[in-house]
C-alpha positions as CSV (number, residue, x, y, z in Angstrom):
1,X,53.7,-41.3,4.8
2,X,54.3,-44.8,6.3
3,X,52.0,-45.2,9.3
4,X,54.4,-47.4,11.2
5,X,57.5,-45.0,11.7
6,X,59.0,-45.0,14.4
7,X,62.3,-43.7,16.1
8,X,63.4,-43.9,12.3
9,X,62.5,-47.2,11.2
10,X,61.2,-48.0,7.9
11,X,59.7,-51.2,8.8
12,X,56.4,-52.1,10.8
13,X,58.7,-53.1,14.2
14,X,57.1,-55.0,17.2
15,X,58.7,-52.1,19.8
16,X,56.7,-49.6,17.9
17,X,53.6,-51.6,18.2
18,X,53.6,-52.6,21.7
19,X,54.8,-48.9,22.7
20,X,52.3,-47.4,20.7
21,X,49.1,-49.6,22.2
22,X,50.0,-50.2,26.1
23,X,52.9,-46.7,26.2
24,X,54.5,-48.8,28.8
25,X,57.5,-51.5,27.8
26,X,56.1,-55.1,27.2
27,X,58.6,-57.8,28.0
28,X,58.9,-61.6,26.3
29,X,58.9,-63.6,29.4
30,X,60.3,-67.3,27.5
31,X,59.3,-70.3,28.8
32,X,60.2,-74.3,28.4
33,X,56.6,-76.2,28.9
34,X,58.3,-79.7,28.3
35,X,56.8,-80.4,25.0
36,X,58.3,-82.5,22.6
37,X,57.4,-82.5,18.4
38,X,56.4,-85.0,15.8
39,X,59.6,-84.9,14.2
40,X,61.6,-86.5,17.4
41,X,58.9,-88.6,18.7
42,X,58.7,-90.7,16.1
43,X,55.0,-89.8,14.7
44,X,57.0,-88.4,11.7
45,X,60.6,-88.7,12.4
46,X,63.6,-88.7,14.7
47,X,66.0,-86.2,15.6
48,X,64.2,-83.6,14.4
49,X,65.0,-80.6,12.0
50,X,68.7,-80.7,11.1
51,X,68.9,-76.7,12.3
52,X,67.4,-77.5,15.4
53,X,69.1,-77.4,18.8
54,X,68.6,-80.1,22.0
55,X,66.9,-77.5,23.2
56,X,64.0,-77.2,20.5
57,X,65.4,-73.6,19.5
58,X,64.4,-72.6,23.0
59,X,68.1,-72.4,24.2
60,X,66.9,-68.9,26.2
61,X,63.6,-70.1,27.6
62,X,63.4,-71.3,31.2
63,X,64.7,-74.9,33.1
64,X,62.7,-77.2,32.2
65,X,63.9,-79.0,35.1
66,X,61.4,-76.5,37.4
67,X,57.6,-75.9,37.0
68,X,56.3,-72.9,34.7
69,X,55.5,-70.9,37.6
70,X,59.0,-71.2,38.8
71,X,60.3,-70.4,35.6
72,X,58.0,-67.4,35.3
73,X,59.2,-66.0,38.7
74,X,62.8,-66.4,38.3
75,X,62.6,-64.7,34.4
76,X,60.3,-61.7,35.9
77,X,62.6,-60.9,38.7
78,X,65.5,-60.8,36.2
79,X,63.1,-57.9,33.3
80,X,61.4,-56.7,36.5
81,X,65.0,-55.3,37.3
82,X,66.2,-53.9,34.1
83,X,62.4,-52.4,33.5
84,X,60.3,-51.9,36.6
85,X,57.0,-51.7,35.8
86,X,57.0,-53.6,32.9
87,X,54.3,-55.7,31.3
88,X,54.3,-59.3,29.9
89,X,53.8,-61.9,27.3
90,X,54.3,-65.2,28.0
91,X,56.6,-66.8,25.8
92,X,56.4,-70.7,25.1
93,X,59.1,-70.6,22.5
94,X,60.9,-74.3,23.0
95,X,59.7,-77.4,21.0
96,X,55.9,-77.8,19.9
97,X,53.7,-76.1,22.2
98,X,50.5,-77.6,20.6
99,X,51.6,-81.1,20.3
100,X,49.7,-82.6,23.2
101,X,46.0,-83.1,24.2
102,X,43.6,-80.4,25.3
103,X,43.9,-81.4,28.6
104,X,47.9,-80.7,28.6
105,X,47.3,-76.9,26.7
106,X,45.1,-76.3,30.1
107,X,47.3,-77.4,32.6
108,X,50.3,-75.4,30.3
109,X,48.5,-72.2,29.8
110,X,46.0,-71.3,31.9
111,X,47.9,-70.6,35.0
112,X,48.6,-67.3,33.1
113,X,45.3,-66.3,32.7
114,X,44.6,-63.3,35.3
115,X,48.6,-63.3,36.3
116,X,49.4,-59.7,37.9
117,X,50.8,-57.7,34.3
118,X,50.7,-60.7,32.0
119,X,48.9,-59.5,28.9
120,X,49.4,-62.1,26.8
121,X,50.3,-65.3,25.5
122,X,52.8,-66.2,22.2
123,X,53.2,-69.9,21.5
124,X,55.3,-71.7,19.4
125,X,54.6,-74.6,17.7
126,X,54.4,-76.8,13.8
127,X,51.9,-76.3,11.3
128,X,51.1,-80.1,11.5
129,X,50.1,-79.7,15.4
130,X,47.5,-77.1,14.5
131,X,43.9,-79.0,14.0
132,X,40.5,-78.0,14.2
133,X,40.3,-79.0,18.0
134,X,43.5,-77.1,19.2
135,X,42.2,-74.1,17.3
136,X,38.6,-74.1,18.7
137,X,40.5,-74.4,22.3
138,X,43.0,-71.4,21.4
139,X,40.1,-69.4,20.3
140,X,38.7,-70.0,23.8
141,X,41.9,-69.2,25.4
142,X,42.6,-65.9,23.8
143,X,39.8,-64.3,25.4
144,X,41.3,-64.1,28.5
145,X,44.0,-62.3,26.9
146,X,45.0,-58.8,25.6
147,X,47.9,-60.0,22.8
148,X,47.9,-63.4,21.8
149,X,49.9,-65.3,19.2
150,X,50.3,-68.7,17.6
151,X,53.9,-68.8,15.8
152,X,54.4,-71.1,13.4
153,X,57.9,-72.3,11.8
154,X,57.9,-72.2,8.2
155,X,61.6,-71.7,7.3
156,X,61.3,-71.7,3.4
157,X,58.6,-72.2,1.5
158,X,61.5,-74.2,-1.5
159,X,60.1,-77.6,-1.9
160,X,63.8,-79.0,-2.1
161,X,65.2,-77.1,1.3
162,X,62.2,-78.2,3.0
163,X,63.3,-81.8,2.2
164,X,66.7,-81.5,3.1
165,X,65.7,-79.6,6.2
166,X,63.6,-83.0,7.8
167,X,61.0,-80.6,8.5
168,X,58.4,-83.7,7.8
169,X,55.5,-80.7,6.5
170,X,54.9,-79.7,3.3
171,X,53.6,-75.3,2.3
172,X,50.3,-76.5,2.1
173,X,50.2,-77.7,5.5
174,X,51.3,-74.5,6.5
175,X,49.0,-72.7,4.8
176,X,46.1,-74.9,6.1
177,X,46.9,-73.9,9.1
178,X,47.5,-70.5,8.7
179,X,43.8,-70.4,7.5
180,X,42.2,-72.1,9.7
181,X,44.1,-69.9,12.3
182,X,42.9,-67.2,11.1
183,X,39.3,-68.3,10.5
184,X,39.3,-68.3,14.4
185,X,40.4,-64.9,14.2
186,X,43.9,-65.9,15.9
187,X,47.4,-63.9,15.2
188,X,50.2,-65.8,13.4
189,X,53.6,-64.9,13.5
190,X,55.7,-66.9,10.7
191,X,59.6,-67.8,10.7
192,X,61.6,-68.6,8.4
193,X,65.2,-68.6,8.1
194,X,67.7,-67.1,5.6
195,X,70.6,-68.1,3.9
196,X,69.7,-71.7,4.1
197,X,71.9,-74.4,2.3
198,X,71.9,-74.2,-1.5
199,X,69.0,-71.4,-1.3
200,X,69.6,-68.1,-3.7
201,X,68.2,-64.8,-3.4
202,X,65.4,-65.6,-5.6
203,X,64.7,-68.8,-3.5
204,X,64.5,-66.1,-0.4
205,X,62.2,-63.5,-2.1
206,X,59.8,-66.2,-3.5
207,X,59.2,-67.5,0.2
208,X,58.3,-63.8,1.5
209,X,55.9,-63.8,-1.8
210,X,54.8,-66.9,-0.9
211,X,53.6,-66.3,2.6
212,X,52.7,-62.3,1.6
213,X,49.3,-63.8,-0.1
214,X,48.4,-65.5,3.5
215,X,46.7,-63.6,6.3
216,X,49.4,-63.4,8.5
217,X,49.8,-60.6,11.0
218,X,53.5,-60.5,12.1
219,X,57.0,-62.5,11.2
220,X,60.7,-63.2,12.5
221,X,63.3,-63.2,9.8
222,X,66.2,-65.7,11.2
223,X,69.6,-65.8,10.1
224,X,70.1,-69.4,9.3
225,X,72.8,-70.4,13.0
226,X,74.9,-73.7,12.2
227,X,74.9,-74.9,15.4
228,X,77.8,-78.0,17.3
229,X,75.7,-81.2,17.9
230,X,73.2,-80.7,15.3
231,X,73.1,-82.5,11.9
232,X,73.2,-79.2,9.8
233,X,76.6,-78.7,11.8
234,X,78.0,-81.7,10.6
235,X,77.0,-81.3,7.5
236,X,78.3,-77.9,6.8
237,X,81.7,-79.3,8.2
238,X,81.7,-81.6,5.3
239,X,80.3,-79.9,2.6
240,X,81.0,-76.1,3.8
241,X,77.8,-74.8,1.8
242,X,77.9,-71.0,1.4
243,X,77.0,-68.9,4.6
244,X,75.5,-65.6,3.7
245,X,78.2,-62.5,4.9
246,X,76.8,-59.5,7.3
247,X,76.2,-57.4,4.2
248,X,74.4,-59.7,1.7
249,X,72.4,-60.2,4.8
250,X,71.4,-56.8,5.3
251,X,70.5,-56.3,1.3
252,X,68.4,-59.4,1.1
253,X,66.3,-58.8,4.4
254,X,66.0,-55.2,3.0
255,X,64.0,-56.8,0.0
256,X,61.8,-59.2,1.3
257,X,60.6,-56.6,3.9
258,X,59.3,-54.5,0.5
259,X,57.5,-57.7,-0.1
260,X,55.3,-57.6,3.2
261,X,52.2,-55.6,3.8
262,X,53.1,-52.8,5.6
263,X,50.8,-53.5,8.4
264,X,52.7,-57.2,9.0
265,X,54.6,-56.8,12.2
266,X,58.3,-57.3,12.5
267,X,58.8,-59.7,15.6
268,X,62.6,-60.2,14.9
269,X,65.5,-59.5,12.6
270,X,67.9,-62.2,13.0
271,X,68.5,-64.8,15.6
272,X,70.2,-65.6,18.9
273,X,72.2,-68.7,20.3
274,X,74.6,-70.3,22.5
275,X,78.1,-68.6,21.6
276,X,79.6,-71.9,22.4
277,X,77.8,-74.1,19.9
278,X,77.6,-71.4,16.9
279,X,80.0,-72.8,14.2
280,X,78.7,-70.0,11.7
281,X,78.5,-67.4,10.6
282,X,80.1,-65.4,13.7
283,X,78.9,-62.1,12.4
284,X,75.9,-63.0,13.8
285,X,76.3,-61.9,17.1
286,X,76.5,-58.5,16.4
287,X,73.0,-57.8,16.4
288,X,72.4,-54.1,17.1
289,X,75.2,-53.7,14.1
290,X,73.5,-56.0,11.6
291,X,70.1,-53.5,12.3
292,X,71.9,-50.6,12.3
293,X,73.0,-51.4,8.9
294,X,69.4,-52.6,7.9
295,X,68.0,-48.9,9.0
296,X,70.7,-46.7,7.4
297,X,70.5,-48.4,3.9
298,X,66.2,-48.6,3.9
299,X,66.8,-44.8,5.1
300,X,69.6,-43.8,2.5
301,X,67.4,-45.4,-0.9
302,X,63.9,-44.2,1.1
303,X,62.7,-47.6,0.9
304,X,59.9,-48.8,3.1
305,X,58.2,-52.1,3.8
306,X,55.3,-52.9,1.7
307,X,57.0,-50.8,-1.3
308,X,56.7,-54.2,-3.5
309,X,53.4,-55.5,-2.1
């Protein structure tokens, strides 16, 4: 029987884990720490991804106009409300939260450290911002900590869509630092996106393959967002690539999950953003629908995650 059931899921979900460990609910508390990436400073590049918003996909994630702690406070208030009681993880979802020196990561993340119910820390960040010296810090770090995660944007692991997406990094890159992440015995969460331009179902499997063979320990599976005010936007005003519909959706994330170990957590199943920059697809808004429809066909053909690993 799959170990990881739970409430009629046939995939490893992060709800079952965190309910499972702590029985109480675990909130994402998201937070902007001002960071900025390699691929808009100009180490690498300008401008940045071409699918990536002003708000270094951290459109949800606190002012960065006000401190963290501010940010913190206001965010908790808001969960504390919905779900007394709760516990958190610290979220530093916007930009690259490893591009910086040492002394930055300490003045970012250790305020959390002994915070009242904060159990742990997720941070987002590139591949090429992971070094030997960040990772002998984070290693430090995590003690302190009862969850902690390093998420790192892949996307694809297509040669081609990685080009055309600016992302400035290469697979092996990532999959340095996916090892060497996990040489320090550190959790990484990978994203990647589907229905990216000019990609085919094959394209998508072979990048779940690709990162199967890796010792990761979770991953978010993004629904590619063409987003007003980004270069991907533009682009798919004048070329009008193909947009993968609500149902070929559900069918392909259905197969890659049969790809993953079954022990691989699954962070997130699709992807949120600002209603009024989303150019497309509009489907994906309806979230709790689109899993829904993910649950009922891996439940109607008794399929499970890790059936292909």
């Amino acid at each position: 029987m799959f170990e990881y059931r739970f409430t009629g899921k046939h995939y490893h979900t992060l709800d079952y884990y965190l309910k499972t460990k702590y029985q109480n609910k675990v909130c994402k508390i998201p937070l902007n720490a001002s960071f900025t990436c390699p691929n808009r400073d100009g180490t690498k590049g300008v401008g940045g991804c071409i699918f990536c918003s002003n708000q270094g996909s951290g459109d949800f994630a606190g002012n960065p106009k006000d401190d963290l702690d501010k940010q913190y406070q206001e965010i908790k208030t808001i969960m504390s409300k919905k779900w007394p009681n709760s516990k958190y993880i610290i979220y530093f979802q916007a930009f690259s939260n490893t591009y910086g020196s040492i002394d930055k990561l300490k003045q970012t993340f250790e305020p959390f450290i002994n915070k009242e119910n904060v159990i742990g820390l997720s941070i987002a960040t590139r591949c090429d911002c992971i070094n030997e010296e960040i990772v002998s810090y984070l290693k430090k770090l995590q003690t302190h900590f009862k969850e902690f995660w390093v998420e790192l944007g892949l996307q694809s692991a297509k040669t081609s869509t990685m080009k055309l997406l600016n992302l400035k990094y290469t697979f092996n890159d990532f999959k340095n630092a996916v090892l060497l992440l996990n040489k320090a015995s550190i959790n990484v969460v990978v994203h990647i996106i589907d229905g990216l331009p000019y990609e085919n179902e094959l394209d998508q499997i072979n990048t779940i393959k690709k990162i199967s063979k890796l010792p990761i320990q979770g991953i978010k599976i993004h629904i590619l967002n063409v987003l007003g005010n980004t270069k991907l936007g533009m682009m798919y005003q004048n070329e009008h690539f193909k947009i993968l519909d609500e149902d070929e959706f559900v069918n392909l994330v259905v197969k890659q999950l049969t790809y993953l170990k079954d022990d691989v957590i699954i962070h997130r199943i699709g992807a949120d953003s600002n209603p009024l920059d989303l150019i497309a697809p509009l489907w994906v808004r309806k979230k709790i629908s689109i899993l829904d429809k993910i649950d009922l066909k891996m439940a109607n053909d008794d399929i499970y995650q890790g059936d292909n690993y």
